[in-house]
VEXBA-301043 format. One record per residue (C-alpha): x, y, z. Coordinates in Angstrom, 1 decimal, decimal comma, padded with zeros to 4 digits. Each point is the difference from the previous one (the first is absolute). Layout:
# VEXBA-301043
PT | X | Y | Z
...
# end
This chain:
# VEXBA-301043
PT | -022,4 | -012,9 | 046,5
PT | 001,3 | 000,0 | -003,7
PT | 001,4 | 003,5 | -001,7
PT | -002,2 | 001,3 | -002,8
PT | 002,3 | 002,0 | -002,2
PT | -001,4 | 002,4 | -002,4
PT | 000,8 | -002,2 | -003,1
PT | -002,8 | -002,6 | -001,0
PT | -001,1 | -002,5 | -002,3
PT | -003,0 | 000,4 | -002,4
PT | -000,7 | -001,8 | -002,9
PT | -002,7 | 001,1 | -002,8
PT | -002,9 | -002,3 | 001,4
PT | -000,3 | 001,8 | 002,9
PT | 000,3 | 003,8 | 001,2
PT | 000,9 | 000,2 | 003,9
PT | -000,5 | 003,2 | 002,0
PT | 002,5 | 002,9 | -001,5
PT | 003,3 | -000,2 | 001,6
PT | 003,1 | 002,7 | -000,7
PT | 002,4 | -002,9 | -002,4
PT | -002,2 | -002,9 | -001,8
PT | 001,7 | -002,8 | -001,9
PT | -002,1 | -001,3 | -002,8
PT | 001,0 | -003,2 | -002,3
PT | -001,5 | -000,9 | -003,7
PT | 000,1 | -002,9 | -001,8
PT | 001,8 | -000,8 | -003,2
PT | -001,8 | 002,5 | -002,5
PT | -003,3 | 001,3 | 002,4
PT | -000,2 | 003,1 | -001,4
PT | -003,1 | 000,0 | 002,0
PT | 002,1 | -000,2 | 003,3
PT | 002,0 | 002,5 | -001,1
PT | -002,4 | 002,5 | -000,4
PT | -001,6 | -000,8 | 003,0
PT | 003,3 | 000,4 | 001,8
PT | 000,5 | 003,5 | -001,5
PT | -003,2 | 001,0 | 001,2
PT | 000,0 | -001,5 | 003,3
PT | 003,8 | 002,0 | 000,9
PT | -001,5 | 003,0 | -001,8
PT | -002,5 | 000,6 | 002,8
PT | 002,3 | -000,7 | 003,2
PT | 003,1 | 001,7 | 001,0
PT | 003,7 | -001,6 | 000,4
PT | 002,6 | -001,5 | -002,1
PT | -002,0 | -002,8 | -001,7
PT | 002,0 | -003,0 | -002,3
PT | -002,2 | -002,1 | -002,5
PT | 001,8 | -003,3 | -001,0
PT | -000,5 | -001,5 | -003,3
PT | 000,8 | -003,9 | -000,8
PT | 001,4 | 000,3 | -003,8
PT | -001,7 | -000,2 | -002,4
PT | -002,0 | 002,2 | -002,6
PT | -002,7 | 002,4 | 000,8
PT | -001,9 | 000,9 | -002,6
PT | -002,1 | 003,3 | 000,0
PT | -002,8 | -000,2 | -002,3
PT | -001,9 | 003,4 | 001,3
PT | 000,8 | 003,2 | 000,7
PT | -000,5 | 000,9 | 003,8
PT | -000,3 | 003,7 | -000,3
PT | 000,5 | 003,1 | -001,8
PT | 002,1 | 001,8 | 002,0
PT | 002,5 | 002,2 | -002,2
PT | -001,2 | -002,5 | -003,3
PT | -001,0 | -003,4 | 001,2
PT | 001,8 | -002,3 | 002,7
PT | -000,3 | -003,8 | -000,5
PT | 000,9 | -000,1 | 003,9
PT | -001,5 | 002,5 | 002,8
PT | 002,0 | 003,3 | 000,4
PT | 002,9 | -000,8 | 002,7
PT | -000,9 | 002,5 | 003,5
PT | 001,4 | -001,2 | 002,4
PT | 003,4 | -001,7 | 000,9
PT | -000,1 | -003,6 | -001,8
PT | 002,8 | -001,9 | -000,6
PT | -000,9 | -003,0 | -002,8
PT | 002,5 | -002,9 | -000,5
PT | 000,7 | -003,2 | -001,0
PT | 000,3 | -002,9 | 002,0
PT | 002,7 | -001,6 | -002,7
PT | 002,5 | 000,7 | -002,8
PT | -001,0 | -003,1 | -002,2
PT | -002,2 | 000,0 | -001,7
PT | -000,5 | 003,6 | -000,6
PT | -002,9 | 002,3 | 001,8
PT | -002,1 | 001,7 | -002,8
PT | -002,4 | 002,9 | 000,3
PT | -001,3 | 000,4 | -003,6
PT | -002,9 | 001,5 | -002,4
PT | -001,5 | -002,7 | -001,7
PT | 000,8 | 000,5 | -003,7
PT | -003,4 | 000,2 | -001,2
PT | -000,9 | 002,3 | 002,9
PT | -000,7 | 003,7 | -000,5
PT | 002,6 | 002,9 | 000,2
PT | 000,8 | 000,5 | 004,0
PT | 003,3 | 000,3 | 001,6
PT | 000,3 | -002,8 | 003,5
PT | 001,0 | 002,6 | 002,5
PT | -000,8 | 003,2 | 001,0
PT | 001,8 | 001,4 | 003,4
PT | -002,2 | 003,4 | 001,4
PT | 002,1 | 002,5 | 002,2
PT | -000,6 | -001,7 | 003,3
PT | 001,2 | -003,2 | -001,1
PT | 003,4 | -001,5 | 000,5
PT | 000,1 | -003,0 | -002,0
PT | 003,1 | -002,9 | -000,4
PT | -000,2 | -002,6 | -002,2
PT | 002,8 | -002,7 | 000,2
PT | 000,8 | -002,9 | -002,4
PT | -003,7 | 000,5 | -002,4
PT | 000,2 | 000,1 | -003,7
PT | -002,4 | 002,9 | -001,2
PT | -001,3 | -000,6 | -003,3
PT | -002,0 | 001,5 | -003,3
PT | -001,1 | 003,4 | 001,8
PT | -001,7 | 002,0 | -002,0
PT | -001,5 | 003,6 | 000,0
PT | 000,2 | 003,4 | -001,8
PT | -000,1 | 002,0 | 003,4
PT | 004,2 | -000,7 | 000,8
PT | 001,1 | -003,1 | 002,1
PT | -000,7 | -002,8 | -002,5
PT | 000,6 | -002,3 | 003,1
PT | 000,6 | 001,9 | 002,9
PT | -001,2 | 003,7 | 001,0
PT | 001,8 | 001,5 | 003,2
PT | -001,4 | 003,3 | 001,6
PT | 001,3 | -001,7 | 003,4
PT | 003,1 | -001,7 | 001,1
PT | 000,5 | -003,1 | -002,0
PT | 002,9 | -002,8 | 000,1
PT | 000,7 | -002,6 | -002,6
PT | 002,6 | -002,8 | 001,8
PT | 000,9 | -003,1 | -001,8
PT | -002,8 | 000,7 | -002,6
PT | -000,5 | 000,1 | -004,0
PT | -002,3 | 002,8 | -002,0
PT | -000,3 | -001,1 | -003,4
PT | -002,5 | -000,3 | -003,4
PT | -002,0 | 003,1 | 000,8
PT | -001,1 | 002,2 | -002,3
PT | -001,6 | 003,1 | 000,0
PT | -000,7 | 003,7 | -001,8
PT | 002,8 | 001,7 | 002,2
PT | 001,4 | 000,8 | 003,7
PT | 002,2 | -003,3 | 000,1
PT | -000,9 | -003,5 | 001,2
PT | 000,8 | 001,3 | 003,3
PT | -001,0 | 003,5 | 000,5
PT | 000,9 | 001,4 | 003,3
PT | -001,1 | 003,6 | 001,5
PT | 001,2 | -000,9 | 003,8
PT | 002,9 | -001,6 | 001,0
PT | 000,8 | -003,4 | -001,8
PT | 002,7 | -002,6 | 000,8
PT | 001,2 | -002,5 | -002,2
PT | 002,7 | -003,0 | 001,6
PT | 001,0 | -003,3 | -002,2
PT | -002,8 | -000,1 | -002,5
PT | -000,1 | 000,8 | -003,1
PT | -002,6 | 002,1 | -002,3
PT | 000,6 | -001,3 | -003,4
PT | -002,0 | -000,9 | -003,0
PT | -002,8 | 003,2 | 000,1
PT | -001,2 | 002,2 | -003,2
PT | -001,5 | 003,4 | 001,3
PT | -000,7 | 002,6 | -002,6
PT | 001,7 | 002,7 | 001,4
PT | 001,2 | 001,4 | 003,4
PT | 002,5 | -002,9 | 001,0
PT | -000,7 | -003,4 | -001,4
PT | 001,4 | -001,8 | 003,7
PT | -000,2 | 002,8 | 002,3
PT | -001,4 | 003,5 | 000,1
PT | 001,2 | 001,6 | 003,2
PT | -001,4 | 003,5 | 001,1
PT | 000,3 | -001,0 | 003,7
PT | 003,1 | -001,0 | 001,6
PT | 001,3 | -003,8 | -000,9
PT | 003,4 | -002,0 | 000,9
PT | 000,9 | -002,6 | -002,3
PT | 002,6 | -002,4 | 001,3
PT | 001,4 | -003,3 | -000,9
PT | -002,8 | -000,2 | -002,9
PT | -000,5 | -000,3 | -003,7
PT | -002,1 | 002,3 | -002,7
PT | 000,2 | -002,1 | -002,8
PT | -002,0 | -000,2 | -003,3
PT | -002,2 | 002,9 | 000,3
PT | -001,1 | 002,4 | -002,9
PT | -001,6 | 003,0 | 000,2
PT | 000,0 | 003,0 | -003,0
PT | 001,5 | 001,5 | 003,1
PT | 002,3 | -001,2 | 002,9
PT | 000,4 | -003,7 | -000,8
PT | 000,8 | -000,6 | 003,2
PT | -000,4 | 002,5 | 002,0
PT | -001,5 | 003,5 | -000,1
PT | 000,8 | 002,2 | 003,0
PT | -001,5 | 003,4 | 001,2
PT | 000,4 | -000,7 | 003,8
PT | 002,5 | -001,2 | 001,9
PT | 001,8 | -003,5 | -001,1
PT | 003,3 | -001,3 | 001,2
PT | 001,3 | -003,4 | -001,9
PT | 002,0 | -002,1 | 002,0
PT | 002,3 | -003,0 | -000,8
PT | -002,7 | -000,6 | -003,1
PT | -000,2 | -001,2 | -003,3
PT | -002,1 | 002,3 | -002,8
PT | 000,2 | -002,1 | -003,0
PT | -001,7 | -000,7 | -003,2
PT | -002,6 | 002,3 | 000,6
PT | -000,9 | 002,6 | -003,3
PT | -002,6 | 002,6 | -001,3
PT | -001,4 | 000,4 | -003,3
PT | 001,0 | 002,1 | -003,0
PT | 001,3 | 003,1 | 000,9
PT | -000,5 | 000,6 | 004,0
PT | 002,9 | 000,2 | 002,3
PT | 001,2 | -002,2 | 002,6
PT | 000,1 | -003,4 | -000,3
PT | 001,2 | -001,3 | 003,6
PT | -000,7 | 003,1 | 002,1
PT | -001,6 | 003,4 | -000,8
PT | -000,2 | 002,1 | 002,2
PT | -001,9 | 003,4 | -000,3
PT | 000,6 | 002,7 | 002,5
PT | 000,5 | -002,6 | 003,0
PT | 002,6 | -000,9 | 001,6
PT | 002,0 | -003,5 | -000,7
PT | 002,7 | -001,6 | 002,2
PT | 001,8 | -003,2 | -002,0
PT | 002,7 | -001,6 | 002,1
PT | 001,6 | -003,4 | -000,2
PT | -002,0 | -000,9 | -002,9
PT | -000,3 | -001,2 | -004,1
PT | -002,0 | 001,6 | -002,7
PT | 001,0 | -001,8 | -002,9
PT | -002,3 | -001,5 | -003,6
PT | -002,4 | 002,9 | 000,4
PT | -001,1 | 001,5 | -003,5
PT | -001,9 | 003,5 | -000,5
PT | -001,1 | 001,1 | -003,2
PT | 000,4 | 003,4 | 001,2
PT | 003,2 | 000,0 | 002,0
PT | 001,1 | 000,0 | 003,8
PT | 000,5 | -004,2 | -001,0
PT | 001,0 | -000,6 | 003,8
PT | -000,8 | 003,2 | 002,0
PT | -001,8 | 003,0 | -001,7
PT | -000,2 | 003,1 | 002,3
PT | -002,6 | 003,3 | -000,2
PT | 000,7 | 002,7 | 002,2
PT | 000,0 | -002,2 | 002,9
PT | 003,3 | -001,5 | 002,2
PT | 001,9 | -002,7 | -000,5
PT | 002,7 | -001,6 | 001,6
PT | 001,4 | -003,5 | -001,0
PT | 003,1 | -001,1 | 002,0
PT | 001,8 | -003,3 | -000,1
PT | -002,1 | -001,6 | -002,9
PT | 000,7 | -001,6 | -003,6
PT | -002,4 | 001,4 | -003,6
PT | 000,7 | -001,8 | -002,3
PT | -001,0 | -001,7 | -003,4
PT | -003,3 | 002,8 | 000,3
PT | -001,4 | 001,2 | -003,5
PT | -001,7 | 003,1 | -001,4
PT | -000,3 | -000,9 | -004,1
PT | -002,7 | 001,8 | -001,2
PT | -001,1 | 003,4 | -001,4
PT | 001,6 | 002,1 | 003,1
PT | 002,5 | -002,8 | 001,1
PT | 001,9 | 002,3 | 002,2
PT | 001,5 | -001,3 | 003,4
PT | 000,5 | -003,8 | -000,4
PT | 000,7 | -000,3 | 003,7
PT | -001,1 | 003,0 | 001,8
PT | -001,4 | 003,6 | -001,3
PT | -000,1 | 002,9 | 002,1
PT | -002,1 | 002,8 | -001,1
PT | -000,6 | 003,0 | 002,5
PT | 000,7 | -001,1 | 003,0
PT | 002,9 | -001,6 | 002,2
PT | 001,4 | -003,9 | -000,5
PT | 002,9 | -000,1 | 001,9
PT | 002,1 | -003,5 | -000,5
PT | 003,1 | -001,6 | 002,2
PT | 001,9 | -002,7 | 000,3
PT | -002,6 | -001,3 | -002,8
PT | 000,9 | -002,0 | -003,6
PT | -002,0 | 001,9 | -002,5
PT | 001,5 | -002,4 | -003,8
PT | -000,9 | -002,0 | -002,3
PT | -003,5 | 001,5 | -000,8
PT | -001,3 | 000,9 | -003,1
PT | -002,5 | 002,8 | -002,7
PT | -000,7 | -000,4 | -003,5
PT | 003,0 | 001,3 | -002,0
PT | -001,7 | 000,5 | -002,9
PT | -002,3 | 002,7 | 001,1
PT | 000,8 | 003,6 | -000,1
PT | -001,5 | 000,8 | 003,2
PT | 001,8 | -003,2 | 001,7
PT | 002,4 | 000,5 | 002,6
PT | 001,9 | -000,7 | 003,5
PT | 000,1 | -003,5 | 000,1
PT | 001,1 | -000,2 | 003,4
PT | -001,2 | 003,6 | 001,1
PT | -001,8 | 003,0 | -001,5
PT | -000,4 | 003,4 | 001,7
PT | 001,4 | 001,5 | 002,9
PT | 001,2 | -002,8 | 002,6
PT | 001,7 | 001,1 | 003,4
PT | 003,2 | -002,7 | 001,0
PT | 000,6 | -000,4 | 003,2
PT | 003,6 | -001,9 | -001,0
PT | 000,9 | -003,6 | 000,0
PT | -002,5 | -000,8 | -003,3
PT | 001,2 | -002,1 | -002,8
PT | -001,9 | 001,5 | -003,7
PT | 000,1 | -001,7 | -002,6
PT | -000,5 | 002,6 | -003,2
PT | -000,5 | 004,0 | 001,4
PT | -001,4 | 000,9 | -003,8
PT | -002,4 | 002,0 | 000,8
PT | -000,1 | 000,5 | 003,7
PT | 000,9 | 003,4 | 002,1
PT | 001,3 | -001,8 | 003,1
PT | 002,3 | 001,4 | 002,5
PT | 002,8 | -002,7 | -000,8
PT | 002,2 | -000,3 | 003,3
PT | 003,6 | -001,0 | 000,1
PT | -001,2 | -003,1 | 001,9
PT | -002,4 | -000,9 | -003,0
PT | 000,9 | -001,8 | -002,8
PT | -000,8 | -001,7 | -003,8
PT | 000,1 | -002,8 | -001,6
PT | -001,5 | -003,9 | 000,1
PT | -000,9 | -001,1 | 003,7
PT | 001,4 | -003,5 | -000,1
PT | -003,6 | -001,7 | 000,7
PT | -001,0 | -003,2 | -000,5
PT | -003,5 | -000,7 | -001,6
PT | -002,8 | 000,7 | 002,2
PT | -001,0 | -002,9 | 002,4
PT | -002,8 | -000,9 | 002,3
PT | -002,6 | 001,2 | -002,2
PT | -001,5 | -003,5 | -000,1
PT | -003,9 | -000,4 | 001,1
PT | 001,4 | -002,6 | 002,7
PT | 002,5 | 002,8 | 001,5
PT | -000,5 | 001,8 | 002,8
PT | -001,1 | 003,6 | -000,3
PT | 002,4 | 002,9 | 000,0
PT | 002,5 | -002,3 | -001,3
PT | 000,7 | 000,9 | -003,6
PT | 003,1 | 001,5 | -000,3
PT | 003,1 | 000,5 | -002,5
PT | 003,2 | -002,5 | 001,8
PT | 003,1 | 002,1 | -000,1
PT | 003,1 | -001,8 | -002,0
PT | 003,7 | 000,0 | 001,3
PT | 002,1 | 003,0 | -000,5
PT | -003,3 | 002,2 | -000,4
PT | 000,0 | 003,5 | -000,1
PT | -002,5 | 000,5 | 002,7
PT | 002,1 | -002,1 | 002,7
PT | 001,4 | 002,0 | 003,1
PT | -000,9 | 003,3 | -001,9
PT | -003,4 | 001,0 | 002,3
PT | -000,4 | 002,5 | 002,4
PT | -000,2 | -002,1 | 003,3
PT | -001,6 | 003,5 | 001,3
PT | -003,1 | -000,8 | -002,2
PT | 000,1 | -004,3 | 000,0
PT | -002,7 | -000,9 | 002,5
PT | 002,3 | -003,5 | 001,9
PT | -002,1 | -002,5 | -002,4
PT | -000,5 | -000,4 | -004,1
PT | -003,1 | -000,5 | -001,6
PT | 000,4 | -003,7 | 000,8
PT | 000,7 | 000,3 | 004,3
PT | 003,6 | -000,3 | -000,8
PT | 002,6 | 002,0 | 001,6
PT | 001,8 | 002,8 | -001,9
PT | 002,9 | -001,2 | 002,0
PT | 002,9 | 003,2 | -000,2
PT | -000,4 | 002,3 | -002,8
PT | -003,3 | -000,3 | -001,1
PT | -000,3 | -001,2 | -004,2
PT | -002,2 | 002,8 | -002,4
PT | -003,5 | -001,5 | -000,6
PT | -002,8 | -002,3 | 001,9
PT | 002,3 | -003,4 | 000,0
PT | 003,0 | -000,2 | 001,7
PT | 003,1 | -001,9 | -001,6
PT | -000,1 | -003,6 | 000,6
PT | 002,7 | -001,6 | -001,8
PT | -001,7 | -000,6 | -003,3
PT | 002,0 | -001,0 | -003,2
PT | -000,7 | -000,5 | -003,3
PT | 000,0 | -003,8 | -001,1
PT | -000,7 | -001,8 | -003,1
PT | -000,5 | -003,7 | -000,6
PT | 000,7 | -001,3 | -003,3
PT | 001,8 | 003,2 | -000,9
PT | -000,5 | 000,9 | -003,5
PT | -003,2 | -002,3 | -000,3
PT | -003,4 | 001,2 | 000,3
PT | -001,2 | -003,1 | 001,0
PT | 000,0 | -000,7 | 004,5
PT | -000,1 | -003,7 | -000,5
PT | 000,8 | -002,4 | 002,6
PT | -000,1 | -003,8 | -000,6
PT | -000,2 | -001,9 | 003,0
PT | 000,7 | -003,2 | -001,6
PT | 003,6 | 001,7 | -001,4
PT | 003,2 | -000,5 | 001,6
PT | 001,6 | 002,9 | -001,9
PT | 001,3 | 002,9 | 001,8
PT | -002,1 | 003,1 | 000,0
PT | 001,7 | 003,7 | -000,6
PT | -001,0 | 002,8 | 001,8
PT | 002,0 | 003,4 | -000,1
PT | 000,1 | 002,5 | 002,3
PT | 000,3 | 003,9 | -002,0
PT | 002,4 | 003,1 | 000,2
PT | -002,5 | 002,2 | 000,2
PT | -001,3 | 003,4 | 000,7
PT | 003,2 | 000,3 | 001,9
PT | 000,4 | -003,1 | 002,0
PT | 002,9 | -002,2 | -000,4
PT | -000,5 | -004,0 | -001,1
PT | 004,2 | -000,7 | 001,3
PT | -001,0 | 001,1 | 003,4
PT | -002,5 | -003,0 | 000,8
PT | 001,7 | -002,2 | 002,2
PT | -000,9 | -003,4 | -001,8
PT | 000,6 | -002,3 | 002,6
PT | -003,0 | 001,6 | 001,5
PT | -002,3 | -000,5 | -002,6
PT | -003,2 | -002,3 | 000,1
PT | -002,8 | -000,8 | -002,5
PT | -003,2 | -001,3 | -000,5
PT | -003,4 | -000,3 | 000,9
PT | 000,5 | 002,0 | 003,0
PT | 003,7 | 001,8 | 000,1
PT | 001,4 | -002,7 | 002,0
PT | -000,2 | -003,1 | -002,0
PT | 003,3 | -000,3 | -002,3
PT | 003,7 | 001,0 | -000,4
PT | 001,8 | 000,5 | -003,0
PT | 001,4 | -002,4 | -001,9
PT | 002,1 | 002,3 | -002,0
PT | 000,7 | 003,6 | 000,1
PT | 000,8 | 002,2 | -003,0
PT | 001,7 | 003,6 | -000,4
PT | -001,7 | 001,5 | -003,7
PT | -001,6 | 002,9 | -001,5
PT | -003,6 | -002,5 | -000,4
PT | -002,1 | 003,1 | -001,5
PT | 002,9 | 001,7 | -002,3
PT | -000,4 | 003,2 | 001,9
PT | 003,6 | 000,4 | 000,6
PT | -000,2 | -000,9 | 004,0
PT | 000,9 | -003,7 | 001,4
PT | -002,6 | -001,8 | 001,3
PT | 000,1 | -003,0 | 002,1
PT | -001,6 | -003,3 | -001,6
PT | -000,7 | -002,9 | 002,2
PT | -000,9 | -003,6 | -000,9
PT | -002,5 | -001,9 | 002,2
PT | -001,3 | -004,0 | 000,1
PT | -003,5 | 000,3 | -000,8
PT | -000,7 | -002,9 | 003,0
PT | 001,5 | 002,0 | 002,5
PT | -002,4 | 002,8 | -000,3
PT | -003,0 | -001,5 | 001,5
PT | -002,2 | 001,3 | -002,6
PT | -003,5 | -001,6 | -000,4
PT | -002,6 | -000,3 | -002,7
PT | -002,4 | 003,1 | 000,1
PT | 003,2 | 002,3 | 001,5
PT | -000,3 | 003,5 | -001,7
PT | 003,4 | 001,7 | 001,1
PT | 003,6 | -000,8 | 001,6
PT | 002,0 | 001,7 | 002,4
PT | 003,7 | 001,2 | 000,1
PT | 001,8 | 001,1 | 003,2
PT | 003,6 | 000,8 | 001,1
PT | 002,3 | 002,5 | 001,0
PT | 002,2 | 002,5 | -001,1
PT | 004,0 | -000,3 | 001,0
PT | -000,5 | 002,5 | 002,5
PT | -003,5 | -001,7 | 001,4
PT | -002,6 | 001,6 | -001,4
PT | -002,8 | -002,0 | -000,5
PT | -001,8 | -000,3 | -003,6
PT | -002,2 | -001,7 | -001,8
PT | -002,3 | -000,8 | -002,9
PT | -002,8 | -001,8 | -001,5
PT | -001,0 | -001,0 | -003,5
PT | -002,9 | -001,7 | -001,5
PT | -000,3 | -003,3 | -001,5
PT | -002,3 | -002,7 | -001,9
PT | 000,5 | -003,4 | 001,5
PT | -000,2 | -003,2 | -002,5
PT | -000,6 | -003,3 | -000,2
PT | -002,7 | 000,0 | 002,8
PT | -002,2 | -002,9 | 000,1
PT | -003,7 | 001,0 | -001,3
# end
């Protein structure tokens, strides 16, 4: 006699006798499916999963008016809604011409995970532009983006919220968080808030419990003269490990993190290039006003306030700000911080920040740290959880910051010319010099180790010269390639340098170029 297990099959033409797990399947787009398939694991207990073949479902309608109006029915039970496929994308939308409604709504008993859908064009005045958790929600693998709404955040959550590799990017709210406005408890982790605006908290605005987790917060801003452009957290409390908060602009300072009366504590990650330029432009990267932000093991440089106003200030910190040792600050005008022995000042030795790109994966932006940094070997391996912001190890002393050390250098091609061009039709050696800078050597590299090209392991030099290439009074090593060696092909954006140091340490670099003489 065959085993009946408690999973089934049911598909939206027909409803079979409730069972404790159903599994339901729409088509490409059926929004009618879909809210069938709501309904139907609405009204039965179990753990229910609805599959969706990609596509793009369009909700014209709203559903219900459930705190402000739903365009999909109020999530009470335990669903789980997926896609059966990562190309092409899985869309759950409000149809452009539709009325104002926000797609989900998730009530107290629900406990709701969506994995691998793009929600899009939410809308609502009532918080949650998109998404509104009272429950236990969990985005996996998923995208929030082009919502809008009069405040509370695209994603509004009042329960427990989890967010892992997806991104929220690319939503306006009025005020109250222009991503995310947490009151609940949520865990971010390998994700990105980019591109939100807000008048406050770009990104983020915080009164609950958050913890950010080997995470990017970046390009995210508020309006005028409102504070905190990546995070902004008010009375909450804020955990930021392992993670980036870099290109985040507010008007009215707390550029990167801006903290009222609530906790914060940011260990092991990198603000950097944040702004606060207008009217109250205080606290480029973070702002601390009344309550406790405690920072190790954290690089805190490069950010930046308005100097021309007389209330400007702190462009890496303003107010009081607790170190816990092992931090690298860039400029301390301006900030009452506990400076520790282990702490120091000065320029990071970062590269430009990388893996911000719409086709990267999330979590991934992040600031490369250059040979002979400042941050290398100076953490507190106490503090270093065993992996980066990327999953790599923080192999012996741990670096200062959310990337560990991985060899980078500085190269140029075509030093002294602003022009990358490489002409694949040209037999003439191409230069490329490898820097003495912030603080690494260019004598040490081990030439005979060296390889360049499309990859890192196409060419060796040709030729290998000993000079000062950028007049900055250190030698730097200059190398000639042959441009057929290098395996570069028309539409190629970038080139790769690795190698080794005399005592083994591995480096490398990358640079961009413009190929010519590609056939049209």
């Amino acid at each position: 006699m065959p085993v009946i297990t408690l999973a089934m099959i049911i598909f939206c033409v027909g409803v079979v006798a409730p069972l404790h797990a159903a599994m339901f399947y729409c088509s490409s787009g059926n929004v009618t499916c879909l809210i069938a398939a709501i309904n139907n694991a609405n009204g039965r207990p179990g753990v229910h999963t609805i599959n969706l073949e990609p596509g793009i479902y369009t909700l014209q309608t709203a559903d219900n008016t459930i705190s402000g109006e739903n365009g999909l029915p109020s999530i009470r039970r335990t669903i789980r809604i997926r896609a059966t496929a990562d190309d092409p994308p899985t869309v759950i939308e409000r149809s452009p011409v539709a009325g104002f409604f926000r797609i989900f709504h998730v009530s107290l008993s629900g406990r709701f995970s969506l994995q691998g859908v793009i929600v899009a064009r939410g809308s609502t005045g009532g918080g949650g532009a998109a998404i509104l958790n009272l429950g236990l929600t969990t985005l996996q693998d998923s995208v929030v983006t082009n919502s809008v709404g009069d405040g509370g955040g695209a994603v509004r959550n009042l329960g427990t919220l989890n967010v892992f590799r997806s991104l929220i990017a690319d939503n306006s709210v009025g005020h109250e968080g222009g991503g995310l406005r947490n009151e609940g408890n949520a865990h971010i982790e390998n994700s990105t808030i980019a591109y939100n605006s807000s008048s406050d908290g770009g990104g983020i605005e915080n009164t609950g419990s958050l913890v950010v987790k080997n995470s990017a917060i970046i390009f995210n801003s508020t309006d005028c003269c409102q504070p905190g452009g990546g995070i902004l957290n008010l009375g909450g409390a804020v955990q930021i490990v392992n993670s980036t908060i870099a290109k985040n602009f507010a008007g009215g300072g707390g550029g990167g993190v801006a903290n009222f009366n609530g906790q914060v504590s940011i260990t092991n990650s990198t603000i950097r290039e944040n702004q606060a330029p207008r009217f109250f432009g205080v606290g480029g990267g973070i702002w601390n006003e009344g309550g406790t932000l405690q920072v190790q093991n954290t690089i805190v440089a490069g950010n930046t306030v308005d100097t021309e106003s007389s209330i400007a200030g702190g462009p890496d910190c303003f107010g009081t700000i607790t170190s816990l040792g092992n931090n690298l600050l860039g400029d301390l005008s301006d900030c009452d911080i506990s400076f520790q022995p282990s702490d120091t000042t000065g320029d990071p030795g970062l590269g430009a920040l990388v893996g911000a790109g719409e086709e990267d994966s999330p979590g991934g932006a992040h600031y490369p740290v250059l040979a002979g940094s400042a941050v290398i070997d100076k953490g507190n391996p106490s503090a270093c959880l065993q992996n980066d912001q990327l999953g790599h190890l923080r192999a012996g002393t741990c670096d200062i910051g959310a990337a560990e050390f991985g060899g980078l250098v500085a190269i140029d091609i075509w030093p002294k010319k602003d022009a990358k061009k490489i002409n694949l039709n040209s037999n003439k050696g191409i230069d490329v010099a490898i820097f003495s800078l912030n603080g690494f050597d260019a004598t040490t590299v081990d030439a005979a180790t060296v390889l360049f090209g499309r990859t890192g392991v196409e060419a060796s030099p040709a030729t290998v010269v000993l000079k000062d290439v950028n007049k900055d009074g250190f030698i730097d090593l200059l190398l000639s390639f042959n441009a057929d060696t290098m395996g570069i092909q028309c539409g190629d954006t970038h080139v790769v340098l690795t190698g080794e140091t005399i005592n083994g340490q591995p480096i490398g670099g990358f640079d961009s170029i413009k190929v010519e003489k590609c056939p049209k």
